[in-house]
N, C-alpha and C positions, 0 to 999 in steps of 0.2 A: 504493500500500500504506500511503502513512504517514496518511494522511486516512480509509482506512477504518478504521484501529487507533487513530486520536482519537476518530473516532464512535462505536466499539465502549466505548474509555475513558469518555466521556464523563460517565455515573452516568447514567443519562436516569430512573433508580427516584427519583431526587427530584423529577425535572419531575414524575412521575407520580404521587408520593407528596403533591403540594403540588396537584396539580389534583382529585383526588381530596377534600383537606379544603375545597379553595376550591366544588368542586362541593356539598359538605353546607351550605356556608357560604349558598351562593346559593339554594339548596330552604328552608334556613329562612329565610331574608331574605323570599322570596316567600310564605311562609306568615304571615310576620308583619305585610306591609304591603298585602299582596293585594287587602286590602277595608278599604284607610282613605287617610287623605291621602298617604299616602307611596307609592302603588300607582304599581308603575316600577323601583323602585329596587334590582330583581333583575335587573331589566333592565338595567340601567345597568353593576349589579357583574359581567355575562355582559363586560361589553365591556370593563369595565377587566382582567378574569381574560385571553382571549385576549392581551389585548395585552402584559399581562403576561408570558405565556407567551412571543409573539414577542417579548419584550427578554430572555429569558431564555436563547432560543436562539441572538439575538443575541451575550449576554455570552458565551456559551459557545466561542462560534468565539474571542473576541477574547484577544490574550493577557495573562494578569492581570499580567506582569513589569512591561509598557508603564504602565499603571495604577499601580503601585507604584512605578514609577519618576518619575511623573508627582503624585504625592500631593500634594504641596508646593501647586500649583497646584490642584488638587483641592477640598484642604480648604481655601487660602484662599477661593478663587470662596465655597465653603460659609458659611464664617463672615463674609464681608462682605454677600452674601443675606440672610443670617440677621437682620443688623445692620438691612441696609437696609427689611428688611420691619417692621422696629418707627419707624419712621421712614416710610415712604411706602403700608406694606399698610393696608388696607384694615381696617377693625373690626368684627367680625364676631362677633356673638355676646360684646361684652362682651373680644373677645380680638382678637390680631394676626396670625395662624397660619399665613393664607395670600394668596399672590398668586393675583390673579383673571385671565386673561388669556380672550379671548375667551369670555365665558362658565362657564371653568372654571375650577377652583379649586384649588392645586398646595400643598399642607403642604411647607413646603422642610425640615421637622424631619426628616420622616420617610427623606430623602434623606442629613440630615448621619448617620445612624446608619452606613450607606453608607462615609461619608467618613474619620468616626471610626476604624471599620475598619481603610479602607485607612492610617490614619495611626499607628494603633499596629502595625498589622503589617509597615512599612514601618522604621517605628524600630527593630521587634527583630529585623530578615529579618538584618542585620550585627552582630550580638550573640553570635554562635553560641558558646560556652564561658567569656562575660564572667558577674559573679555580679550582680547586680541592685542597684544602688547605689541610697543617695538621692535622689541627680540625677537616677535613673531616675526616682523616682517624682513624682520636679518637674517631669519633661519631661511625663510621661503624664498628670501631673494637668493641668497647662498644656491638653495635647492635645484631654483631656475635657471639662474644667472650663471653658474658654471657651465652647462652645457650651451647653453647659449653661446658665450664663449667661447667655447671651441668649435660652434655650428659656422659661427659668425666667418670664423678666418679662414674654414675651407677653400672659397669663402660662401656662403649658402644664407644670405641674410631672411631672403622669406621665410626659409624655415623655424630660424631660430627665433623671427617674432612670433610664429605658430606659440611657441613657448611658452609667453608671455602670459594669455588669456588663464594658463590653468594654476598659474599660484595669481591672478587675479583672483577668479571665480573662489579660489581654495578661502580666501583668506573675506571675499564676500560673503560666503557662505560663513562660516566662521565667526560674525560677528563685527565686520569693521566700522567705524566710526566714519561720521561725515568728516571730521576735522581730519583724521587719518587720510581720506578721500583727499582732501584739500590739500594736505602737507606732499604727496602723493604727485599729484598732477601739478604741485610749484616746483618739485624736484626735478620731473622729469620735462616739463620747459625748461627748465636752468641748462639741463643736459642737453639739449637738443645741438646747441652750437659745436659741446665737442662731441656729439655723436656724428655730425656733418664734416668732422676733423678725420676720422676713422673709418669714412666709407670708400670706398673702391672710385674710380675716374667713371664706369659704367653706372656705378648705383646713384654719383652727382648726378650725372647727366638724366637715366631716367627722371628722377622728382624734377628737374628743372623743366623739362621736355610734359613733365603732368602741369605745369605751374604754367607755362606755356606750349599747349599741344601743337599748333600752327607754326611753330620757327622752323621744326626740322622733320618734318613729315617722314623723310625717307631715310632718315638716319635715327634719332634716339624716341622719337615718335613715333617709329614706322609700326611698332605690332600694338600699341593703343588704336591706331588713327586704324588699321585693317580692320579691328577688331569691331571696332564700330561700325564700318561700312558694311560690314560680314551682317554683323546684328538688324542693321537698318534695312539691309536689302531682305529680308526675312518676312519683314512686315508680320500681320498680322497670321497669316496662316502660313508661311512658309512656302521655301520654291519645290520641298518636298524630296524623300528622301534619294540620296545619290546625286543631286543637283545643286550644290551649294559651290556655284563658280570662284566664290571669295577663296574658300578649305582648298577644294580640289586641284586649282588651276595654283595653287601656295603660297598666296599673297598672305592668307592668313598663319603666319609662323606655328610648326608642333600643333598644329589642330589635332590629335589626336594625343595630347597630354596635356599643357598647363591652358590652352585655347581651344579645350574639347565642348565648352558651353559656347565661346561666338560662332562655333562653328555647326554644332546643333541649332541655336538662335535661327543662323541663316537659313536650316533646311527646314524646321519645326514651324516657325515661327514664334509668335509671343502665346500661341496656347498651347504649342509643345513644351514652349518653355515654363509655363504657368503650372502645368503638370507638374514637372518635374523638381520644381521649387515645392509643388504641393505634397511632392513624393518626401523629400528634404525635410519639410516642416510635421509629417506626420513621423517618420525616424525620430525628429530632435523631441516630440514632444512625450513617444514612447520611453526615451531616453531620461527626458526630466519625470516620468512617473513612475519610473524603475527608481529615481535616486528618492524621489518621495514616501514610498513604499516599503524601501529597504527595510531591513530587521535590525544596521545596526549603523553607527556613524558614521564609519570607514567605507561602506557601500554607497551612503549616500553622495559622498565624494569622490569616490570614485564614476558613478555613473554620471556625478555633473560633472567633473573634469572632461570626461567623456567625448560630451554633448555638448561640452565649451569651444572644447579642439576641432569638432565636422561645425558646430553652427557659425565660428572664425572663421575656419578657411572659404564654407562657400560663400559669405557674403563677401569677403575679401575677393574671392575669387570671382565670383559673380560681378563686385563691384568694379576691378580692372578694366574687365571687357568693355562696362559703358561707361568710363572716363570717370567712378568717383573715386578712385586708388590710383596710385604710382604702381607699374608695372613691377609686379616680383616675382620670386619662384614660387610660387602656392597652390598645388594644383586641387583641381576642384575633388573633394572626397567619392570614391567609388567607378568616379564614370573616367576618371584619367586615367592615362595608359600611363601602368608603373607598376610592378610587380611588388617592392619593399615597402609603399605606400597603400597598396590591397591589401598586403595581405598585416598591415599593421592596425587599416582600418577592423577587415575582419573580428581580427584578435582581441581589439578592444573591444568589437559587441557583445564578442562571446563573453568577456570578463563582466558584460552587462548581463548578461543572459546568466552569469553565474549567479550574481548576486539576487536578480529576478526567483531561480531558483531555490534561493535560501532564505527568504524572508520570513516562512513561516518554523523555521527549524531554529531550535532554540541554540 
């Protein structure tokens, strides 16, 4: 009895709510590479989705207390990875991002999100009626801010702001203070000039090229300004699947990874795309009723950390395409082609799906 009453807990509408957008993900991947050099590569994103799914249904049996308990170890393994891969990985495109092993090629970023997680929700699982001190926010910065750090100088900046949202959300959820709020956002304006000290000559040029899109169309504007045109030719109903001249003919850059939404936009239109944000917002909100529901504190923060990290990127991501973000690396959750990013998203549902599982078990 108690094993069919886990399975029954279990939420399985997110397994199914995330196969779903990874399926639209994978139709347009294949429309966009079908008939050019990258022809395959739907192919490829079929096998990372499955397997996906099997870690998913994996995590879901495993129990997430063991994992929380185990963090310490966890996120170190993460952060010395991380270290080591700027030191011994491989250079690839100009950047340091991934280990190659047998032929494949593993983002360990996309795994510390994962780990991040489990280490702020691990920190505030024994907190339960404490008020949120400074030291909190030194521990959590610590927490985040180190890999951050070493995401940063791969150099992979969209990722490591990925980061950011889950010792936000940790430390919202948690209890924090409007004044804390305030002290919070005077800090990081103060920081902004030398955060602008420390960026690459590309990531200048991007925000300048958002600040004014019109200077350089064809240079540091060029995948904003396509992206748009992609979207707008789309119109309302779309030119329909396989027909998206912007993707296809490749004006619109990696339309089948970080530019896999202007390039659905173009062929969907705004009520393909209105689905699929609909698909998005029923995932995020099963996500925050799993962390409401939870049985115990560490779950609840865990499945918002969650639900912090996909509802970040796809507004982020969503937002590039129509000019209200600076172009990053952030690609949209499930429907991007990238194997270390599926199957990371996966893994965290299943860790949702674990704790869905458990709320009734004392």
């Amino acid at each position: 009895m108690e094993r069919t009453a886990r399975f029954r807990d279990a939420g399985w509408i997110l397994l199914i709510l995330a196969l779903a957008i990874a399926a639209v993900g994978i139709a347009e991947i294949y429309s966009t590479t079908a008939h050019s050099a990258l022809a395959g590569q739907a192919h490829k994103q079929i096998y990372w989705v499955l397997l996906g799914a099997a870690l998913a249904i994996i995590a879901s049996r495993f129990d997430y207390h063991i994992l929380l308990e185990q963090t310490p170890w966890i996120y170190s393994v993460t952060v010395v990875a991380l270290a080591l891969l700027l030191v011994v990985g491989p250079r690839i495109a100009g950047t340091k991002r991934w280990f190659v092993v047998g032929g494949l090629t593993f983002q360990v970023s996309e795994f510390a999100k994962l780990a991040i997680i489990l280490a702020v929700a691990a920190y505030f699982a024994d907190r339960a009626g404490k008020a949120v001190t400074w030291k909190d926010f030194a521990k959590v910065g610590a927490i985040v801010g180190l890999p951050a750090v070493l995401v940063t100088v791969e150099p992979d900046l969209g990722t490591a702001l990925t980061f950011m949202p889950i010792g936000a959300a940790g430390l919202f959820l948690a209890g924090i203070r409007p004044k804390q709020i305030a002290a919070l956002v005077l800090v990081g304006a103060l920081m902004l000039p030398v955060g602008w000290h420390f960026l690459k000559p590309y990531q200048r040029d991007r925000l300048t090229s958002f600040i004014h899109p019109s200077h350089d169309t064809q240079g540091a504007s060029y995948q904003g300004t396509q992206s748009k045109i992609a979207i707008g030719a789309g119109g309302f109903w779309g030119k329909g699947f396989g027909n998206g001249t912007q993707s296809r003919l490749g004006f619109v850059p990696v339309s089948h990874a970080d530019f896999v939404f202007a390039a659905f936009a173009e062929e969907q239109g705004f009520i393909g795309t209105l689905v699929v944000l609909l698909l998005y917002l029923a995932l995020l909100l099963r996500l925050l009723d799993s962390a409401q529901t939870a049985g115990d504190r560490g779950g609840k923060f865990l499945c918002a950390g969650i639900a912090t990290v996909i509802f970040f990127q796809v507004v982020i991501n969503a937002g590039m395409m129509i000019g209200l973000f600076p172009i990053a690396g952030i690609p949209l959750p499930l429907m991007s082609q990238g194997g270390s990013a599926t199957l990371g998203t996966f893994l965290a549902l299943g860790l949702a799906m674990s704790v869905n599982m458990r709320r009734f078990v004392n």
